[in-house]
C-alpha positions as CSV (number, residue, x, y, z in Angstrom):
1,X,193.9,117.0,216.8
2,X,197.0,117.3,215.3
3,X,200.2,114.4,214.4
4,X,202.2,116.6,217.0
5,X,199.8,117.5,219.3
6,X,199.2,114.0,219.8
7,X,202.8,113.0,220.5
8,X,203.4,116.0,222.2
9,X,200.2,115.2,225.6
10,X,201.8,111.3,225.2
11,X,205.3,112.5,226.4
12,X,204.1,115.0,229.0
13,X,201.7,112.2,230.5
14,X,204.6,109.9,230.4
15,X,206.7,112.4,232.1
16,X,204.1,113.0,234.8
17,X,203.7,109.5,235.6
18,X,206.9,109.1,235.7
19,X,207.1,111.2,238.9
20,X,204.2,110.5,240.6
21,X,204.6,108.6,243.8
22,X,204.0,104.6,243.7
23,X,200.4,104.8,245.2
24,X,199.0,107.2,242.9
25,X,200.1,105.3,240.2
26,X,198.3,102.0,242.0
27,X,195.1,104.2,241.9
28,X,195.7,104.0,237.7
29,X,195.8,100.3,238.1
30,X,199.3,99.9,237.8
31,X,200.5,96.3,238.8
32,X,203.8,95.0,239.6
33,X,205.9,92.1,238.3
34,X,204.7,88.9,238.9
35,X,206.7,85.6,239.7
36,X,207.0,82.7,237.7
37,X,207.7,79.2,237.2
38,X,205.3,78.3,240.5
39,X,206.2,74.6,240.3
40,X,204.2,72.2,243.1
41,X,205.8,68.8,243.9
42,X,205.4,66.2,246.2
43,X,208.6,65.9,248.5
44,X,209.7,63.6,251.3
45,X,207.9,65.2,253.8
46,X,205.2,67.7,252.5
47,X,204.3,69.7,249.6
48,X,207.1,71.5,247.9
49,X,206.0,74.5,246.0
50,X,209.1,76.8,244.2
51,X,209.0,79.6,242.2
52,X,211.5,82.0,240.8
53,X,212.4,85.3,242.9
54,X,212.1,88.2,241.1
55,X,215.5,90.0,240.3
56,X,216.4,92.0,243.5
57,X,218.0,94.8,241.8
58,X,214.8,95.5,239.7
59,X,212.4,94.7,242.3
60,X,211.0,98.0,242.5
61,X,209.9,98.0,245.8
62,X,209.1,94.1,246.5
63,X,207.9,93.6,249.9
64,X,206.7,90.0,250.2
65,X,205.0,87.0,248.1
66,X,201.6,86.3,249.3
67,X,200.4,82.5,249.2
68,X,197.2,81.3,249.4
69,X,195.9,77.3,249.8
70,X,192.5,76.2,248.9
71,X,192.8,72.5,250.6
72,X,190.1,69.8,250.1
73,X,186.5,70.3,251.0
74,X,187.4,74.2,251.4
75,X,185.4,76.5,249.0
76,X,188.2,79.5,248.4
77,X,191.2,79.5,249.6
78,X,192.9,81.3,252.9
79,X,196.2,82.9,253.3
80,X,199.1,80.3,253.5
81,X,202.0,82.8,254.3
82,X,204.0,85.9,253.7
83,X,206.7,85.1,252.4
84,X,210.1,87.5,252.3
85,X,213.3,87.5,252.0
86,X,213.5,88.0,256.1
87,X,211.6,84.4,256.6
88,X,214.6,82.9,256.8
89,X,212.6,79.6,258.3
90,X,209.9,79.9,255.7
91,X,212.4,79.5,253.0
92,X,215.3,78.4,250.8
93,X,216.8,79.9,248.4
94,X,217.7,78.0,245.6
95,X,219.1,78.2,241.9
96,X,216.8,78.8,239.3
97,X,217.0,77.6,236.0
98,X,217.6,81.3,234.9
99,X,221.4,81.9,235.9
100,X,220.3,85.7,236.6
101,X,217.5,84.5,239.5
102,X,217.6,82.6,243.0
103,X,214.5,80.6,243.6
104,X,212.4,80.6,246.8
105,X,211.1,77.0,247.8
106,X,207.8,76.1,250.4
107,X,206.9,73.0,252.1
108,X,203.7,72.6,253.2
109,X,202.6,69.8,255.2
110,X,199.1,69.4,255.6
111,X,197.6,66.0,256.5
112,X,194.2,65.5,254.5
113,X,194.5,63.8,251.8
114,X,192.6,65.6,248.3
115,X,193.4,67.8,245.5
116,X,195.3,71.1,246.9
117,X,195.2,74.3,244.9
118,X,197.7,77.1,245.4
119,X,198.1,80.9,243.7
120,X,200.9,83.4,244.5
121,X,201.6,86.9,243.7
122,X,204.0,89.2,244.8
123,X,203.3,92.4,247.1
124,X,204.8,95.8,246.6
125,X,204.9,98.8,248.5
126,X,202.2,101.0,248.6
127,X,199.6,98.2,248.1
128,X,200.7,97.2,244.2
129,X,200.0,93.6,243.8
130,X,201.7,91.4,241.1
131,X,199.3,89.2,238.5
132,X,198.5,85.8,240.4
133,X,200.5,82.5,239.2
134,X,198.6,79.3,240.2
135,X,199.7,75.3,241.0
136,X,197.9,72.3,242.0
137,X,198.4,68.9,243.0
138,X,197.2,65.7,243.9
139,X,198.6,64.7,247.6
140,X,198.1,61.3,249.7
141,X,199.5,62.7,252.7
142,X,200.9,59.1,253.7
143,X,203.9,57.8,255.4
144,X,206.4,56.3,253.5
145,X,207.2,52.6,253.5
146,X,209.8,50.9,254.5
147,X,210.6,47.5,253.0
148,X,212.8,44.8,251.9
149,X,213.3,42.0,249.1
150,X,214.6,38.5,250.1
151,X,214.8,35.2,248.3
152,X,211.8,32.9,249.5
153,X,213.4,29.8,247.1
154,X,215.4,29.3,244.3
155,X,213.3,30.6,241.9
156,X,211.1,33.8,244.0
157,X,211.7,36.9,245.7
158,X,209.3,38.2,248.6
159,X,208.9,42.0,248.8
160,X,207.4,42.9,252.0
161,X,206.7,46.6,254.2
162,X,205.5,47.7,257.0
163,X,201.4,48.6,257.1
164,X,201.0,52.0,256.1
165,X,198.0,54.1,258.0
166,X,195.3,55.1,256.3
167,X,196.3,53.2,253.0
168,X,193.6,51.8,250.8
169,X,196.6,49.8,248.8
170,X,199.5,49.9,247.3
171,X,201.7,50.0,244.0
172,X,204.7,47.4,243.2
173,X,206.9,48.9,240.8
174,X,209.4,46.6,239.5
175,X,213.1,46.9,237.1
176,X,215.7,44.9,236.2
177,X,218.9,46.7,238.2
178,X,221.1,46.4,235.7
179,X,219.0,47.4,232.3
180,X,216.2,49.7,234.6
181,X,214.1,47.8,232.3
182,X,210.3,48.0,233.6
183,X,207.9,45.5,234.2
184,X,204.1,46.0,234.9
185,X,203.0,48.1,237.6
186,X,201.5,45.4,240.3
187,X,198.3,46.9,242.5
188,X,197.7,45.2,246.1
189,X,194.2,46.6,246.3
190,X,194.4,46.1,250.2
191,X,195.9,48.5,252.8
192,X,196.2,45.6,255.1
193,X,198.5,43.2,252.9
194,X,202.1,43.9,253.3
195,X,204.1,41.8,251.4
196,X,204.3,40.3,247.9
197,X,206.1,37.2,246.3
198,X,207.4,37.7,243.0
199,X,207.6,34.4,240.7
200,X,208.2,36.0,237.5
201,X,212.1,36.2,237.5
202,X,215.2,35.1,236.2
203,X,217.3,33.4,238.4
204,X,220.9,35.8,239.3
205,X,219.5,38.6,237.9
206,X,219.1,41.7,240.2
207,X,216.1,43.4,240.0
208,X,215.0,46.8,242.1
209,X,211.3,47.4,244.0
210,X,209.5,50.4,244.8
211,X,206.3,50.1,247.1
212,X,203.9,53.3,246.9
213,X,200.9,53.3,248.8
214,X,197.7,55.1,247.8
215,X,194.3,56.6,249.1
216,X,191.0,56.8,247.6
217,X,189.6,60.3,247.6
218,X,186.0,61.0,246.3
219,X,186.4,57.5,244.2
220,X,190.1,58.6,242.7
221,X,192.8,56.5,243.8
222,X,195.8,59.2,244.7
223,X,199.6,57.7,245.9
224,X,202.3,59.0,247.9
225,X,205.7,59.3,247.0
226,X,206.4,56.0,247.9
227,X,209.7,53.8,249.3
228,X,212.9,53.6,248.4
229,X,214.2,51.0,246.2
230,X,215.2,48.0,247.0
231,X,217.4,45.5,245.5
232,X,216.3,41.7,245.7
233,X,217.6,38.2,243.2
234,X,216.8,34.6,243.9
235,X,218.5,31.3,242.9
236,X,221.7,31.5,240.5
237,X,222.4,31.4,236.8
238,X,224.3,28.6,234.5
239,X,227.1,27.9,234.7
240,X,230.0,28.5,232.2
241,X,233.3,26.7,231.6
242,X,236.0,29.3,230.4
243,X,239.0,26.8,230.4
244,X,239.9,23.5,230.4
245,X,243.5,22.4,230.1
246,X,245.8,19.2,231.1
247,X,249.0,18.6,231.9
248,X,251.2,15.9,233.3
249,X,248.4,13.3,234.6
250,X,245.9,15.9,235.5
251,X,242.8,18.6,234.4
252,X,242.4,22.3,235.2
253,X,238.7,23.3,235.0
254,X,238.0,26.9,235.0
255,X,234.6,29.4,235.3
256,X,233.2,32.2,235.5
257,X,232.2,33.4,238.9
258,X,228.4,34.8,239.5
259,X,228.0,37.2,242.3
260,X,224.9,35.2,243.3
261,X,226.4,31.9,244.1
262,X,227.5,30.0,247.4
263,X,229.9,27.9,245.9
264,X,230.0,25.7,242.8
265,X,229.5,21.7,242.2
266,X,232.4,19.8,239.7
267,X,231.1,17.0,237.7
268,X,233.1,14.6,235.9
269,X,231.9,11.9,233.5
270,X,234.6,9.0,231.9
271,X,232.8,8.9,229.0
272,X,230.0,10.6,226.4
273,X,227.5,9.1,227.5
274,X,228.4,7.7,230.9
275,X,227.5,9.1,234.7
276,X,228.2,12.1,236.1
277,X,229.7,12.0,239.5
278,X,230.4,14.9,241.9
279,X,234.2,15.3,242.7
280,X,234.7,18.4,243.8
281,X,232.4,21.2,245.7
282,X,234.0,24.2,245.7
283,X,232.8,26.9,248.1
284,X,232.8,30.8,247.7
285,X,231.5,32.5,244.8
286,X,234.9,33.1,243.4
287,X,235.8,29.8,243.0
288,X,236.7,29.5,240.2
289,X,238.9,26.7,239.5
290,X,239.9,23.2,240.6
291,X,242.1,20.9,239.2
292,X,241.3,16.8,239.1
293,X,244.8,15.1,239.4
294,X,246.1,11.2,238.7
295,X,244.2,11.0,235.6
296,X,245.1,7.9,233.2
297,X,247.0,9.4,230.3
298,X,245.4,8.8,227.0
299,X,241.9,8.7,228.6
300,X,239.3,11.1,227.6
301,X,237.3,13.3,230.6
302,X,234.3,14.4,231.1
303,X,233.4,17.7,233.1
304,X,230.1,20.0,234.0
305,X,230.2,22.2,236.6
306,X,226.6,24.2,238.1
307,X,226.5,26.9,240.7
308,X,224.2,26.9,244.0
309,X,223.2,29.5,246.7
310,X,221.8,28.9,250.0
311,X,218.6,30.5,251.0
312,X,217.5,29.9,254.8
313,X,219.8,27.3,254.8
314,X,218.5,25.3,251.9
315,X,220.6,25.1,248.6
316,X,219.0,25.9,245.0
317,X,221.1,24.7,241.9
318,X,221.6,26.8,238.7
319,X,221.4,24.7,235.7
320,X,224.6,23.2,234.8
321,X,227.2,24.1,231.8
322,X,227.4,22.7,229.0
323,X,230.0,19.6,229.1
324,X,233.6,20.1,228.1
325,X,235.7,17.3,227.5
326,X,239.7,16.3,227.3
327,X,242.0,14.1,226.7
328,X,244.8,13.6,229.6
329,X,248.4,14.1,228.7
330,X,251.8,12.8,229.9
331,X,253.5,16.0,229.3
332,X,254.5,18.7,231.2
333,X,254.1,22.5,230.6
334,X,256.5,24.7,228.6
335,X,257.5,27.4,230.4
336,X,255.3,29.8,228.9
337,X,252.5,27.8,229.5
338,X,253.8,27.3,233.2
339,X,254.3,30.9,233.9
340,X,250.3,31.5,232.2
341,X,248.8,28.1,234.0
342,X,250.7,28.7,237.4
343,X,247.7,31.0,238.9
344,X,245.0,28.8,238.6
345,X,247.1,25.2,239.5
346,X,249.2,26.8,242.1
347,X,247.2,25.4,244.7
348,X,246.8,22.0,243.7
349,X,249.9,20.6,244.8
350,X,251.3,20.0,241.5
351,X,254.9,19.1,241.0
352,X,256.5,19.6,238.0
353,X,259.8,18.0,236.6
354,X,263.0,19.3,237.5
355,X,263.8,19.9,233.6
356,X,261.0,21.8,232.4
357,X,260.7,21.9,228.4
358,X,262.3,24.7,226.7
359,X,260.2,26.5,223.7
């Protein structure tokens, strides 16, 4: 046969196609566009399964997306839904990650635990039927637990939840809030234990727990989604002297303030070597300051300070500063120095002299 002959029976059969109705071309084997991007994720409450929605103006005669389920133990798998753009309470549309698309999302919520596999096509008129797109996933179907992190002592948190049906165990996961550095995964290989005391921490930092429990299913271990997080931090940290300054007879101490404490212990020592002895607790985390009047002038002072917190009534003691010392003087401020000193001696009932030194 000839070059043109050829090219001429192509276009004619492409022109006669082209008119044909929709369900003789089927009979050719025609198929229609299929979805994509069938995504299956565990949510909240169920099985979330999305896909993209194939673009409306080019749909060609889309009718509805057929979805099948083939759950544990079954051996094929049975019609799920029909799912159309009418199902408004079968569901959602959402944005896809192509700009041109809307995306359709499904939650299924079956309760047997197993391996659940899903396939999807879409349906045309005149019975054409898209390619199938598949998805699985491992589900626990288990409730969620609920739980909470307290200090048991100055130096241990207890995580504990409520027992979880069904459960064969549970994973710990633990991070430091502030760094969402991990630590190792923890496994409570009971379903019947429901708490946990954690003795590997530093004391004031924050650190955040999940609790996920899990199932066995044909000998494989599968979890659920799991808890939310929860924050929990036992004892305090050291202490830190920012300031220390005299004036007129007396000593200012100053420190940082750590969200962790109760209140704060002032130490003071009248000599290198000599014995500390509490003079001032000061209560509140941010206290901050205190300032230790009537000092001999001359005389060199001593001072530590450490930070406590209060846990079922009991306090627990952060380590204390380091130890700062001073020498008292009989002077009073400048002005400057009373107008940058005035905030943090303000309440200590200091008097100054009616002739205040000029600088």
């Amino acid at each position: 046969m000839k070059k043109k002959s050829r090219i001429a029976i192509i276009l004619a059969m492409s022109f006669i196609i082209s008119i044909l109705p929709v369900n003789v071309i089927s009979a050719f084997g025609a198929t229609g566009e299929a979805p994509s991007n069938l995504q299956v994720d565990e949510g909240w409450n169920g099985i979330y399964l999305f896909w993209d929605n194939i673009d409306r103006g080019n749909n060609k005669g889309l009718n509805y997306y057929e979805l099948y389920v083939k759950a544990p133990g079954e051996s094929d798998y049975e019609l799920l839904s029909k799912v159309s753009d009418s199902d408004k309470d079968q569901k959602d549309f959402w944005q896809s990650l192509d700009p041109n698309k809307t995306q359709f999302r499904y939650i299924h919520r079956p309760t047997v635990p197993g391996t659940y596999y899903y396939k999807l096509r879409a349906v045309y008129v005149d019975d054409i039927f898209s390619e199938w797109i598949y998805g699985d996933i491992d589900y626990a179907a288990l409730e969620n637990p609920k739980i909470k992190a307290s200090a048991l002592n100055g130096s241990s948190i207890k995580v504990s939840w409520n027992k979880i049906k069904n459960a064969d165990g549970y994973y710990i996961y633990k991070t430091v809030k502030s760094t969402r550095r991990p630590f190792p995964e923890v496994t409570i290989a009971s379903g019947n234990t429901t708490s946990w005391i954690d003795k590997d921490i530093k004391k004031g930092v924050k650190y955040e727990y999940q609790v996920i429990p899990y199932i066995y299913v044909d000998g494989k271990a599968i979890s659920n989604m799991g808890s939310d997080y929860v924050t929990g931090a036992a004892g305090v940290a050291k202490a830190k002297i920012t300031s220390l300054t005299t004036s007129a007879g007396s000593a200012t101490i100053k420190w940082s303030k750590l969200s962790n404490a109760n209140g704060y212990e002032v130490f003071r020592a009248e000599s290198a070597s000599g014995t500390y002895k509490k003079i001032k607790t000061a209560a509140g985390y941010a206290a901050t300051t205190f300032t230790d009047q009537k000092k001999t002038y001359g005389k060199t002072y001593y001072y530590k300070v450490r930070a406590y917190t209060k846990v079922n009534g009991t306090k627990y003691y952060g380590d204390f500063s380091s130890s700062k010392s001073i020498k008292i003087s009989s002077k009073t401020l400048t002005q400057r120095q009373a107008r940058k000193s005035l905030p943090c001696i303000e309440k200590s009932k200091l008097v100054f002299s009616k002739h205040i030194d000029s600088q």
